[in-house]
mmCIF file of the N, C-alpha and C atoms, coordinates in Angstrom:
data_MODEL
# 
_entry.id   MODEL 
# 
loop_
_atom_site.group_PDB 
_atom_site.id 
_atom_site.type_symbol 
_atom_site.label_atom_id 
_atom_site.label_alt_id 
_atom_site.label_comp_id 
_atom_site.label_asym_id 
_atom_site.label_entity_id 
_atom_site.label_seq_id 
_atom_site.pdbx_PDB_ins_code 
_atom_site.Cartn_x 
_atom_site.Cartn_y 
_atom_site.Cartn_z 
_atom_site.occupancy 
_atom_site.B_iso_or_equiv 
_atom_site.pdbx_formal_charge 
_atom_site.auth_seq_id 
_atom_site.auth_comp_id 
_atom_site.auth_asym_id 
_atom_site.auth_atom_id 
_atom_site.pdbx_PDB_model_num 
ATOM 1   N N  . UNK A 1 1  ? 0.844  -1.174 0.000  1.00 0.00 ? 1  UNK A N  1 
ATOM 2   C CA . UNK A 1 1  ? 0.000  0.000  0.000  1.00 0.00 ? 1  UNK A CA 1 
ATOM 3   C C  . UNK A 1 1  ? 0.887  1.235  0.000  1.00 0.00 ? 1  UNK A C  1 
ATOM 4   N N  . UNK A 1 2  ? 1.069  1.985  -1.403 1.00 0.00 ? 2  UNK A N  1 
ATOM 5   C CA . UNK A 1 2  ? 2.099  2.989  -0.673 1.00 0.00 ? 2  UNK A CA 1 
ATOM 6   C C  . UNK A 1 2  ? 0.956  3.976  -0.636 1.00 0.00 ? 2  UNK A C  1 
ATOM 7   N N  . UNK A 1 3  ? 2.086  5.519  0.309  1.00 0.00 ? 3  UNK A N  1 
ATOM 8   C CA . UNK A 1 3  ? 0.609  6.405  0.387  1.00 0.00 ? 3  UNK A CA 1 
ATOM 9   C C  . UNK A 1 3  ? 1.398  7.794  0.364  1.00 0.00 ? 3  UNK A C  1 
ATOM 10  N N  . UNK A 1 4  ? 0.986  8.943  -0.098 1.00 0.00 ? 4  UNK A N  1 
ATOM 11  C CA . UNK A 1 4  ? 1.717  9.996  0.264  1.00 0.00 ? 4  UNK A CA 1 
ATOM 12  C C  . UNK A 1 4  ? 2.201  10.416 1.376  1.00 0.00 ? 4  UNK A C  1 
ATOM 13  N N  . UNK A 1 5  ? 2.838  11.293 1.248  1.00 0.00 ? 5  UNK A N  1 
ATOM 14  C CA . UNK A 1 5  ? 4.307  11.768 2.033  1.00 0.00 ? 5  UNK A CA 1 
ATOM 15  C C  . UNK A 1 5  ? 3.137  12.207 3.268  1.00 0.00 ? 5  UNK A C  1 
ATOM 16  N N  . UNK A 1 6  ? 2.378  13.327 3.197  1.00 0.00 ? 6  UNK A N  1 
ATOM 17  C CA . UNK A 1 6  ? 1.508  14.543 4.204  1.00 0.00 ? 6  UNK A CA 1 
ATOM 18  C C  . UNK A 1 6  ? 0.599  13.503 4.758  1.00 0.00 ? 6  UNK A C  1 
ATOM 19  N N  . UNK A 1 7  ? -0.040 12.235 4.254  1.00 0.00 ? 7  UNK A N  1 
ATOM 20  C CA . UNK A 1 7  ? -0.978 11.479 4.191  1.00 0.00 ? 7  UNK A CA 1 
ATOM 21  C C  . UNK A 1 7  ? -0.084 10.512 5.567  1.00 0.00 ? 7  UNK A C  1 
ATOM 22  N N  . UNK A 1 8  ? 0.867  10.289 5.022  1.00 0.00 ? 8  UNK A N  1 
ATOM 23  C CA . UNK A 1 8  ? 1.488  9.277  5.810  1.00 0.00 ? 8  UNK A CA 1 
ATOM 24  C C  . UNK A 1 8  ? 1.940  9.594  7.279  1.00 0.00 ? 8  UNK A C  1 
ATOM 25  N N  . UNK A 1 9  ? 2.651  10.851 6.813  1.00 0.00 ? 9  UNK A N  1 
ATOM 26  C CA . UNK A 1 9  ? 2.738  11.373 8.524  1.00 0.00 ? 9  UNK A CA 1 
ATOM 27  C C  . UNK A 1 9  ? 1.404  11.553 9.508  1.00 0.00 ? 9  UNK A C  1 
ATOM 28  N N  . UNK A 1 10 ? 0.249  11.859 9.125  1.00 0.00 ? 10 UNK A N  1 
ATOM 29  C CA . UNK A 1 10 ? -0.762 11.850 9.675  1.00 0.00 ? 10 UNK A CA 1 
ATOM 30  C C  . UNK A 1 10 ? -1.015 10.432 10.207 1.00 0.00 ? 10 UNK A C  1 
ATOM 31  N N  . UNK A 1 11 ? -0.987 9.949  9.535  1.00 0.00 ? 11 UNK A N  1 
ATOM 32  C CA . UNK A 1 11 ? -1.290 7.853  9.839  1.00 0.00 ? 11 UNK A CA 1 
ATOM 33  C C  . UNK A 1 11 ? -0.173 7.889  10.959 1.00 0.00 ? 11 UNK A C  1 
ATOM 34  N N  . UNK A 1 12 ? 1.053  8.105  10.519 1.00 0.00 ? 12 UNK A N  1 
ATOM 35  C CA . UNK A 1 12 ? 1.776  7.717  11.662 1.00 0.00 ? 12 UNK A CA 1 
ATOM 36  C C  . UNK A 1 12 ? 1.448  8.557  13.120 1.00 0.00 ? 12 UNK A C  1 
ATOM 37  N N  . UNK A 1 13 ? 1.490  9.734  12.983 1.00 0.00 ? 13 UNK A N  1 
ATOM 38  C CA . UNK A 1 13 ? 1.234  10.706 13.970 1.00 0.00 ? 13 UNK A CA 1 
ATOM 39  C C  . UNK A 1 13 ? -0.110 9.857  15.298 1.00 0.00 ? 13 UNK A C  1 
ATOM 40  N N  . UNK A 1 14 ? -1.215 9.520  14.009 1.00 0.00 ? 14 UNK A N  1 
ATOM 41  C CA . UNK A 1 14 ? -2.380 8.975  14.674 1.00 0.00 ? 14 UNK A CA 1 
ATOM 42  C C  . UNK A 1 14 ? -2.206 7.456  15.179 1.00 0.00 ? 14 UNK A C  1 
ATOM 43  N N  . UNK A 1 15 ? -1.214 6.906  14.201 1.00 0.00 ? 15 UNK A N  1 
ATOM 44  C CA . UNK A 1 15 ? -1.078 5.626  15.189 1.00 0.00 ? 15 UNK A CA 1 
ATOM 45  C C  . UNK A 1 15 ? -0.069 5.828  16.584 1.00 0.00 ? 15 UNK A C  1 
ATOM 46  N N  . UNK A 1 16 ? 0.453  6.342  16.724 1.00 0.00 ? 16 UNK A N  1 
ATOM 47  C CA . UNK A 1 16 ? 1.512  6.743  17.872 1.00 0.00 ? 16 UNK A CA 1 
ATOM 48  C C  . UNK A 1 16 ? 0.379  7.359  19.096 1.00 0.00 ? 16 UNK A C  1 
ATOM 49  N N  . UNK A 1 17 ? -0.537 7.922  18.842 1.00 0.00 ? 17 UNK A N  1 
ATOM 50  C CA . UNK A 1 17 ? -1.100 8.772  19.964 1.00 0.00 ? 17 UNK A CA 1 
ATOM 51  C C  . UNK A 1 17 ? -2.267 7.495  20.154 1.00 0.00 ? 17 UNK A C  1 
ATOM 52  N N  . UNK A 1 18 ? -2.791 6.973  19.339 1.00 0.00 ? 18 UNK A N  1 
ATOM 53  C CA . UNK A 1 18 ? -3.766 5.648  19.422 1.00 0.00 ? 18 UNK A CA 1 
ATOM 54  C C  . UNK A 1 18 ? -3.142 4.199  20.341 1.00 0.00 ? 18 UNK A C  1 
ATOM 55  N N  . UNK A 1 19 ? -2.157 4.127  19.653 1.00 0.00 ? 19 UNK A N  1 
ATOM 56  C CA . UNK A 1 19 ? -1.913 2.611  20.184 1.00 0.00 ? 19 UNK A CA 1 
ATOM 57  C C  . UNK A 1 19 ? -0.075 2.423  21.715 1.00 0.00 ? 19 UNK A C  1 
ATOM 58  N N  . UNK A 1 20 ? 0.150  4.273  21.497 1.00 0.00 ? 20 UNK A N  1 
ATOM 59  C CA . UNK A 1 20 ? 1.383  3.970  22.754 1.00 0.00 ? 20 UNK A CA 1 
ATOM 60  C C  . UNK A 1 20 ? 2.247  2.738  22.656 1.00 0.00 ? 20 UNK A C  1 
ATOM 61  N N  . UNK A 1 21 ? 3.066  3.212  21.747 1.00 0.00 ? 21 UNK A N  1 
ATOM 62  C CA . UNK A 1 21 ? 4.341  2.040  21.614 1.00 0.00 ? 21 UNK A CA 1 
ATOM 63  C C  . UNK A 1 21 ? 5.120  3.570  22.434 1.00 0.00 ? 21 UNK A C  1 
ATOM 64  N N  . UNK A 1 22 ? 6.202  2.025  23.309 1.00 0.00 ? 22 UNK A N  1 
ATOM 65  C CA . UNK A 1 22 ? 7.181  2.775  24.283 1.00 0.00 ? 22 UNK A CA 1 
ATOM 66  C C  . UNK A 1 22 ? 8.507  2.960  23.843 1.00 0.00 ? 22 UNK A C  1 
ATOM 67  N N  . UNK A 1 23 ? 8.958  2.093  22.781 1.00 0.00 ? 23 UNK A N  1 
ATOM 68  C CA . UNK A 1 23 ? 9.766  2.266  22.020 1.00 0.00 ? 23 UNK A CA 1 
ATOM 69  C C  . UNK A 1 23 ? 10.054 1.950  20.762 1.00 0.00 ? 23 UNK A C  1 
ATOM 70  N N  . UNK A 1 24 ? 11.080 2.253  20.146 1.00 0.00 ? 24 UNK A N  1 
ATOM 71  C CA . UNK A 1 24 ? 11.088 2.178  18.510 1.00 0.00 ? 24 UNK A CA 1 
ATOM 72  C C  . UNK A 1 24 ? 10.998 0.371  18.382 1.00 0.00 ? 24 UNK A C  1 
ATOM 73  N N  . UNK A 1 25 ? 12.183 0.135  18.894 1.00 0.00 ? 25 UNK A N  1 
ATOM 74  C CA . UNK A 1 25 ? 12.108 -1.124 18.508 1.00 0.00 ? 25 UNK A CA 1 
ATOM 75  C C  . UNK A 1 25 ? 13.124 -1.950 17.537 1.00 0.00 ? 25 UNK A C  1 
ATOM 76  N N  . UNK A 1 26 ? 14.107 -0.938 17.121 1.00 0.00 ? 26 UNK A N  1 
ATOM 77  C CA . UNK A 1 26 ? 14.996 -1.615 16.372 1.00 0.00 ? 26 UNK A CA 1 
ATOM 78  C C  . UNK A 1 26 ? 16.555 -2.629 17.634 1.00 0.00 ? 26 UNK A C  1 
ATOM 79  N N  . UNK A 1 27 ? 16.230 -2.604 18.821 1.00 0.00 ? 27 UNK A N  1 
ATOM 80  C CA . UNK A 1 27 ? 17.706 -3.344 19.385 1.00 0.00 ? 27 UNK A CA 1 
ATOM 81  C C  . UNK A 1 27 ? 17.495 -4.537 19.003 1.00 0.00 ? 27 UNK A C  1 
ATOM 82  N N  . UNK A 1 28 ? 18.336 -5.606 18.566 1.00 0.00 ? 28 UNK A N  1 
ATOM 83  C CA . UNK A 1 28 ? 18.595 -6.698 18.714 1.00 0.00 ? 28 UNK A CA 1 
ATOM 84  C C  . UNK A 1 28 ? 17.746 -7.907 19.879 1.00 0.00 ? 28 UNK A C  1 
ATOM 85  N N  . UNK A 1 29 ? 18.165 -6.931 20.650 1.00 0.00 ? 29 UNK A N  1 
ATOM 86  C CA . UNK A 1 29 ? 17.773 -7.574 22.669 1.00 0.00 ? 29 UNK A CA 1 
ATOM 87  C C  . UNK A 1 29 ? 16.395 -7.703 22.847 1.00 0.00 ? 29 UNK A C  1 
ATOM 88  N N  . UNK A 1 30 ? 15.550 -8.561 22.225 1.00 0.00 ? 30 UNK A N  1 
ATOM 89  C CA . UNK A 1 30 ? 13.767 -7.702 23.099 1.00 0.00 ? 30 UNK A CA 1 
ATOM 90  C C  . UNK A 1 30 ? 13.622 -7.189 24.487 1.00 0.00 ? 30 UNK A C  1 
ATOM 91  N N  . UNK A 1 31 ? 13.542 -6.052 24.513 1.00 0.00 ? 31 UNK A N  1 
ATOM 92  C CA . UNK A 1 31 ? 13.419 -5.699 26.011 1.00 0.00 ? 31 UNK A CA 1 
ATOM 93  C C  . UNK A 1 31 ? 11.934 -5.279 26.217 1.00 0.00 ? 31 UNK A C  1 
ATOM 94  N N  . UNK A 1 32 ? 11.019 -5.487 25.521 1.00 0.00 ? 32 UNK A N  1 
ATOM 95  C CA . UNK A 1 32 ? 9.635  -5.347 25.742 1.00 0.00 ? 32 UNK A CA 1 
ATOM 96  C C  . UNK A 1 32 ? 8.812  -5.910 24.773 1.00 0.00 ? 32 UNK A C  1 
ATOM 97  N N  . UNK A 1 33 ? 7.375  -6.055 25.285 1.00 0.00 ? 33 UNK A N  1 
ATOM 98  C CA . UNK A 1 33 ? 6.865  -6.935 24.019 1.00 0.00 ? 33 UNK A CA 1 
ATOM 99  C C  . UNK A 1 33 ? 6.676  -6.473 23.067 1.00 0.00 ? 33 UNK A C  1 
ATOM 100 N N  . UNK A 1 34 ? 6.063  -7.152 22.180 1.00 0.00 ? 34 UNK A N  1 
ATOM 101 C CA . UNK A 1 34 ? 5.907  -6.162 20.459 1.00 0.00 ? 34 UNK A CA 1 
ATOM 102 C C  . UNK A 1 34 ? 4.876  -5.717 20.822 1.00 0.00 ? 34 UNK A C  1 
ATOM 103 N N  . UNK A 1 35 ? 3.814  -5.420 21.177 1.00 0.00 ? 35 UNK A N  1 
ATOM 104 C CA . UNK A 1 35 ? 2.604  -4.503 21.802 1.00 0.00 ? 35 UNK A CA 1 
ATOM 105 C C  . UNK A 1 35 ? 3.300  -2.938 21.753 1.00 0.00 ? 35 UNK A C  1 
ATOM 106 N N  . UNK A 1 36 ? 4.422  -2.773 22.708 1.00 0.00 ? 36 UNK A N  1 
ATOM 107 C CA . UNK A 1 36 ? 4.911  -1.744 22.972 1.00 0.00 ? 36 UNK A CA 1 
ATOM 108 C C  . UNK A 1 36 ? 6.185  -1.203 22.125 1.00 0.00 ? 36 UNK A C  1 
ATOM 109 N N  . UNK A 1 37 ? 6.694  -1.850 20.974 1.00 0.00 ? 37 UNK A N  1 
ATOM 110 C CA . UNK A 1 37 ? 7.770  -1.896 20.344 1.00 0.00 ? 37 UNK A CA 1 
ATOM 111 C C  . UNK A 1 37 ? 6.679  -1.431 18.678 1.00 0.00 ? 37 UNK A C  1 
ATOM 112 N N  . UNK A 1 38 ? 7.045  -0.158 18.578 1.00 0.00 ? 38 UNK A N  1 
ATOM 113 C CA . UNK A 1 38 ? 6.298  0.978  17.464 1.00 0.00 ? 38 UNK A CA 1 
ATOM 114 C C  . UNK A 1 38 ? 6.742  0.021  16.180 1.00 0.00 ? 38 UNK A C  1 
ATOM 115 N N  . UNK A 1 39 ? 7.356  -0.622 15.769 1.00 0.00 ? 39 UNK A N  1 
ATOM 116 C CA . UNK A 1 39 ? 8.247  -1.080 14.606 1.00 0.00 ? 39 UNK A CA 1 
ATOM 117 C C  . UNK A 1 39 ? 7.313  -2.907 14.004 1.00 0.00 ? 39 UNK A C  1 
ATOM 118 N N  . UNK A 1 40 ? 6.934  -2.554 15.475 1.00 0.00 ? 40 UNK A N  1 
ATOM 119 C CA . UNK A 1 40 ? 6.451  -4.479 15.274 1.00 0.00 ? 40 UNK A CA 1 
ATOM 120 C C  . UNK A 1 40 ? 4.413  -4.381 15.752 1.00 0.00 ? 40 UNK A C  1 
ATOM 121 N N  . UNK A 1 41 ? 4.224  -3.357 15.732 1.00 0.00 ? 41 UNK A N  1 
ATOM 122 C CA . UNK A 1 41 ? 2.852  -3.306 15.378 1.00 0.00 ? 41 UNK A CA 1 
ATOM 123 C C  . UNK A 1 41 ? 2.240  -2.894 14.798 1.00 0.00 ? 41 UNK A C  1 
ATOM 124 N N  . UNK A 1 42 ? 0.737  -3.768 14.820 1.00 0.00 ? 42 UNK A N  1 
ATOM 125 C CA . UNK A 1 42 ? 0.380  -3.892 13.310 1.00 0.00 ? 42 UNK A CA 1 
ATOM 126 C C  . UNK A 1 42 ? -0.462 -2.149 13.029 1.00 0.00 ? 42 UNK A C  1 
ATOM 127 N N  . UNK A 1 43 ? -0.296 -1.476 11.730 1.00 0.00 ? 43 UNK A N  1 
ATOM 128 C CA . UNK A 1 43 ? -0.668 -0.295 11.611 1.00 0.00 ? 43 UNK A CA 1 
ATOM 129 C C  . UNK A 1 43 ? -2.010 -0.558 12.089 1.00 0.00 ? 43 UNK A C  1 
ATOM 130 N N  . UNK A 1 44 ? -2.716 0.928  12.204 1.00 0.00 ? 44 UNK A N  1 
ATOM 131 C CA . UNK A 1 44 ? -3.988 0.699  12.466 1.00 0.00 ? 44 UNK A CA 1 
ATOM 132 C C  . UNK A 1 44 ? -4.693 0.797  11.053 1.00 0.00 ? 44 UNK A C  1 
ATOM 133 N N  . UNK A 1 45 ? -5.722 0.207  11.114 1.00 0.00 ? 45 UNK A N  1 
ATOM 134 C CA . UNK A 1 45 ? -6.420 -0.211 9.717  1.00 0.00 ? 45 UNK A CA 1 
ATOM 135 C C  . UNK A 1 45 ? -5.834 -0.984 8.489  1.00 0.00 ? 45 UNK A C  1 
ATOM 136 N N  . UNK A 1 46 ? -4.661 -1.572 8.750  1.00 0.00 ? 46 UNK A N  1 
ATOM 137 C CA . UNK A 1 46 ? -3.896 -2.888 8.208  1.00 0.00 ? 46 UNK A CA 1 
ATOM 138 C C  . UNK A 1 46 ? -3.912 -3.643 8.569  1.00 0.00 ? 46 UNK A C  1 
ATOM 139 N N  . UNK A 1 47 ? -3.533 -4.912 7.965  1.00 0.00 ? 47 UNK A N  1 
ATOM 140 C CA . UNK A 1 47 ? -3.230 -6.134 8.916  1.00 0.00 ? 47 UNK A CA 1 
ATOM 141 C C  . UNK A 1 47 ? -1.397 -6.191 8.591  1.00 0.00 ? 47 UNK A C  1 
ATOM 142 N N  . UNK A 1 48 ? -0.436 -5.075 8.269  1.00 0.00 ? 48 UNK A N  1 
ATOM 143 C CA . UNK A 1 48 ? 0.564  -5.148 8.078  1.00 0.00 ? 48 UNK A CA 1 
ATOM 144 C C  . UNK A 1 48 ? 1.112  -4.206 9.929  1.00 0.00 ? 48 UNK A C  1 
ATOM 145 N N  . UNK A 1 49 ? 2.590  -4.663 9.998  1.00 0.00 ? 49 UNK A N  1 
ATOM 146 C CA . UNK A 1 49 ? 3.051  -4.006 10.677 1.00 0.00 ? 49 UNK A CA 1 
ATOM 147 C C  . UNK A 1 49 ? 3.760  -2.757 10.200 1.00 0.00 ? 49 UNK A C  1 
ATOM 148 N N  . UNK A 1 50 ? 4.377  -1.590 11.281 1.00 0.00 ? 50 UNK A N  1 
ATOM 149 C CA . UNK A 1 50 ? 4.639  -0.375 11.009 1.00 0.00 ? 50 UNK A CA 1 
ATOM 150 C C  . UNK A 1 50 ? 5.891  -0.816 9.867  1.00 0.00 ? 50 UNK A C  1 
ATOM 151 N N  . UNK A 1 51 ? 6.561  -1.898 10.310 1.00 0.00 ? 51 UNK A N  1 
ATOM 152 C CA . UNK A 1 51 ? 7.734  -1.606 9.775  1.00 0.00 ? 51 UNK A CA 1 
ATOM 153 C C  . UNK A 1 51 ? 7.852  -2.689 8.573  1.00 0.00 ? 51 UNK A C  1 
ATOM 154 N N  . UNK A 1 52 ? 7.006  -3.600 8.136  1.00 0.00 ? 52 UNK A N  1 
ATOM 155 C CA . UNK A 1 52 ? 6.250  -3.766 6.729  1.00 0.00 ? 52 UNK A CA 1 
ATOM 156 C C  . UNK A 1 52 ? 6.221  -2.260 5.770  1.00 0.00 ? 52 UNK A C  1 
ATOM 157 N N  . UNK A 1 53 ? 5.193  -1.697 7.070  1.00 0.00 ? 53 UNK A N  1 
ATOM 158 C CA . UNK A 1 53 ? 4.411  -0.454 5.691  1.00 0.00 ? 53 UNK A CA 1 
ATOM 159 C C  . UNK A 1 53 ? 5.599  0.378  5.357  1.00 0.00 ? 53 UNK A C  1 
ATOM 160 N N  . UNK A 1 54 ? 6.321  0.604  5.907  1.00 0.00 ? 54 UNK A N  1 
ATOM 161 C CA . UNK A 1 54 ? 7.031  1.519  5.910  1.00 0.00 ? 54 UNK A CA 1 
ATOM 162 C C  . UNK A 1 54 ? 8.622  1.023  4.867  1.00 0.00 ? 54 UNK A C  1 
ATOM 163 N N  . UNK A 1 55 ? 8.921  -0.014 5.107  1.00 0.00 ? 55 UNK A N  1 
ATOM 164 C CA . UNK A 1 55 ? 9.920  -1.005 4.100  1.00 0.00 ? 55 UNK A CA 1 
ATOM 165 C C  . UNK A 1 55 ? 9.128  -0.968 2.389  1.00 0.00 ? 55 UNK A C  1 
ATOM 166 N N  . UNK A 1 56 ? 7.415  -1.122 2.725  1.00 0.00 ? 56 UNK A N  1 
ATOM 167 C CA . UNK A 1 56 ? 7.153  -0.688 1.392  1.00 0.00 ? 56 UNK A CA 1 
ATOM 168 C C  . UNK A 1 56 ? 6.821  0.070  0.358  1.00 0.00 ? 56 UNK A C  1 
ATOM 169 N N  . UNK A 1 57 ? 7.244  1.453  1.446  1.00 0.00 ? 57 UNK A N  1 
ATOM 170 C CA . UNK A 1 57 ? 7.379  2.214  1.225  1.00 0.00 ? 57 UNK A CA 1 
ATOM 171 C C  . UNK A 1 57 ? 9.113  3.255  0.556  1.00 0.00 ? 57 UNK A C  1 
ATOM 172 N N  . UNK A 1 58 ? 9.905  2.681  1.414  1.00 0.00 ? 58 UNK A N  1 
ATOM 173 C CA . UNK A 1 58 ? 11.188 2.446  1.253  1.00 0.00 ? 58 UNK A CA 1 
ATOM 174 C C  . UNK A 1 58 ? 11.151 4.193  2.238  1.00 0.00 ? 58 UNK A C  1 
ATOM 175 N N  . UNK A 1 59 ? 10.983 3.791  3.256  1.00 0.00 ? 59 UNK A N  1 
ATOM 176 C CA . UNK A 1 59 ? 10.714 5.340  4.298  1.00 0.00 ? 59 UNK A CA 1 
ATOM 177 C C  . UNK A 1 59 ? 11.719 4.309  5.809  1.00 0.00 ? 59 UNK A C  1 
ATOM 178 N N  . UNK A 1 60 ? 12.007 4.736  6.760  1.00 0.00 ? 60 UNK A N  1 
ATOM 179 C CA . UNK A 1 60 ? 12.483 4.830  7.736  1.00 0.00 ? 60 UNK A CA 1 
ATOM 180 C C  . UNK A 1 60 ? 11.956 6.098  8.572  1.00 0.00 ? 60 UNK A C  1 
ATOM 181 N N  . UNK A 1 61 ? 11.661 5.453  9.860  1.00 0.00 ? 61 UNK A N  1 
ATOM 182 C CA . UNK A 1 61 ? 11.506 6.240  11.054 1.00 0.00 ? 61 UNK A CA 1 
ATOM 183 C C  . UNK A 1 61 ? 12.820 5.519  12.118 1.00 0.00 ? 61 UNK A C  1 
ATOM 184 N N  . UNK A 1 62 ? 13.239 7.128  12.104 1.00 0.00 ? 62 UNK A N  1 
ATOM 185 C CA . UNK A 1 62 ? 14.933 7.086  13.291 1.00 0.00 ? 62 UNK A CA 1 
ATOM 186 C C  . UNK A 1 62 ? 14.016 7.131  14.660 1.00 0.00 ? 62 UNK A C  1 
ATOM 187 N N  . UNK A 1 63 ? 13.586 7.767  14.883 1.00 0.00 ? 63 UNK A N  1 
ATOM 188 C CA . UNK A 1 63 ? 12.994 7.835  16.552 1.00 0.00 ? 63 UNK A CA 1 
ATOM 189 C C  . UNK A 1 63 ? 11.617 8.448  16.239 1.00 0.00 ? 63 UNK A C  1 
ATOM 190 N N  . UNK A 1 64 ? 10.746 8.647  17.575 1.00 0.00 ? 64 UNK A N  1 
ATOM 191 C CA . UNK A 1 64 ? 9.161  8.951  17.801 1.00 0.00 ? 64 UNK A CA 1 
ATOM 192 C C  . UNK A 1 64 ? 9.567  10.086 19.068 1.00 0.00 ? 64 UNK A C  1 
ATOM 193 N N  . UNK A 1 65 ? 8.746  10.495 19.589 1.00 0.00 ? 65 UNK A N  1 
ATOM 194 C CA . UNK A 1 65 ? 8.230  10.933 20.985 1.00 0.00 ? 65 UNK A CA 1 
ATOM 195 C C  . UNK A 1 65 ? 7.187  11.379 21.020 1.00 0.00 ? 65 UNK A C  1 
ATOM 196 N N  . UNK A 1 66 ? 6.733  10.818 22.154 1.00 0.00 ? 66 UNK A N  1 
ATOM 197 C CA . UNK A 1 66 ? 4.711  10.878 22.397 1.00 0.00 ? 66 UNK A CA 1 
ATOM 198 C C  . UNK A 1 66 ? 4.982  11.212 23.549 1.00 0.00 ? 66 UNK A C  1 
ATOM 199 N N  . UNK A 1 67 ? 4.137  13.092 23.395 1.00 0.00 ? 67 UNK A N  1 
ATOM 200 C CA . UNK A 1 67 ? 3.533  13.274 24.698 1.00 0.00 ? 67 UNK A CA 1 
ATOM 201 C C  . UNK A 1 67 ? 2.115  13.085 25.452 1.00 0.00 ? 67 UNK A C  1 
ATOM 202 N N  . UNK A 1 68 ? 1.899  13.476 25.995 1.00 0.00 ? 68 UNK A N  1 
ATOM 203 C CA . UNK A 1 68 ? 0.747  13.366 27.105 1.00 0.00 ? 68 UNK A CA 1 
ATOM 204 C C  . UNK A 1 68 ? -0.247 14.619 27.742 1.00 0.00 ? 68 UNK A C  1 
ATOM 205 N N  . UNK A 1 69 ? -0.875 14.763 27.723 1.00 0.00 ? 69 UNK A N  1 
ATOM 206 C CA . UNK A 1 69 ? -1.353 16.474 28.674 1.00 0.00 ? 69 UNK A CA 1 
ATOM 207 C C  . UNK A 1 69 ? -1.058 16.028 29.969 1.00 0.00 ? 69 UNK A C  1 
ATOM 208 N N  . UNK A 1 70 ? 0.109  16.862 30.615 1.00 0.00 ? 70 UNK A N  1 
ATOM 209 C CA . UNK A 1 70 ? 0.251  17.205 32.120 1.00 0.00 ? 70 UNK A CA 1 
ATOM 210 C C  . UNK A 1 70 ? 1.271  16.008 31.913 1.00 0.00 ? 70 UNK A C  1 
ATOM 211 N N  . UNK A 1 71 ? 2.264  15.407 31.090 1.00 0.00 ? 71 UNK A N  1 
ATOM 212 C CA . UNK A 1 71 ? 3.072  14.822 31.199 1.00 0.00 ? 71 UNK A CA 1 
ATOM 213 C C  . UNK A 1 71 ? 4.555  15.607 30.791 1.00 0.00 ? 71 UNK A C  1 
ATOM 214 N N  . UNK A 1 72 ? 5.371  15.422 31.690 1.00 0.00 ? 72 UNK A N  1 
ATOM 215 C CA . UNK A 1 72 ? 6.872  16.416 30.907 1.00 0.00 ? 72 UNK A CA 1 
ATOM 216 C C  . UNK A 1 72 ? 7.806  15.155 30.406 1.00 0.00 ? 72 UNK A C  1 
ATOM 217 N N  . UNK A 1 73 ? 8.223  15.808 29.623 1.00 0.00 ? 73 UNK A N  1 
ATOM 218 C CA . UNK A 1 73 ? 9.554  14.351 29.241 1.00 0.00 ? 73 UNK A CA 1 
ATOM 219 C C  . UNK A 1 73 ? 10.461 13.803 30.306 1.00 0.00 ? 73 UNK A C  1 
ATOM 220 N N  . UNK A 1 74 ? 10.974 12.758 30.115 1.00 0.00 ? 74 UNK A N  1 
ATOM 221 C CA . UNK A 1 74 ? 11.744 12.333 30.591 1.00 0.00 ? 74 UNK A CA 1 
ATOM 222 C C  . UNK A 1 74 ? 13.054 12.187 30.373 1.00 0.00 ? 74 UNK A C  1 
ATOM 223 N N  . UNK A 1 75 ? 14.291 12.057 30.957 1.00 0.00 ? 75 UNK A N  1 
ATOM 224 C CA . UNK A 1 75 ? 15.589 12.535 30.129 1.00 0.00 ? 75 UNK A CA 1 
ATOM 225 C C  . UNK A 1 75 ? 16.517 11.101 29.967 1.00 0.00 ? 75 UNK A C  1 
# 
């Protein structure tokens, strides 16, 4: 499925604030489940994962950050 550039960031934007993955997900090590690992779940309204859609796309995401109301970052 590829999809435009403005189109796509929106999808991503909305899956990040929808489904709270805690991290990207590219280490080697699993240190959390794929639930919470942004890279290994499945988009919303696909049955593909982020990092399917995005390979067929030939796009890469380096990092995320999701805030919160009344949440400050963490360092």
């Amino acid at each position: 499925m590829l999809i435009m550039t403005d189109q796509l960031g929106r999808l991503l934007a909305q899956h990040v604030v929808a489904m709270r993955p805690k991290t990207l997900g590219l280490t080697e090590k699993k240190v959390s489940n794929d639930e919470d690992r942004l890279l290994y779940q499945k988009l919303m309204g696909t049955d593909k994962t982020v990092s399917t859609f995005m390979s067929e796309n030939q796009l890469v995401i380096n990092d995320f950050v999701r805030f919160e109301c009344g949440e400050e970052r963490q360092q």
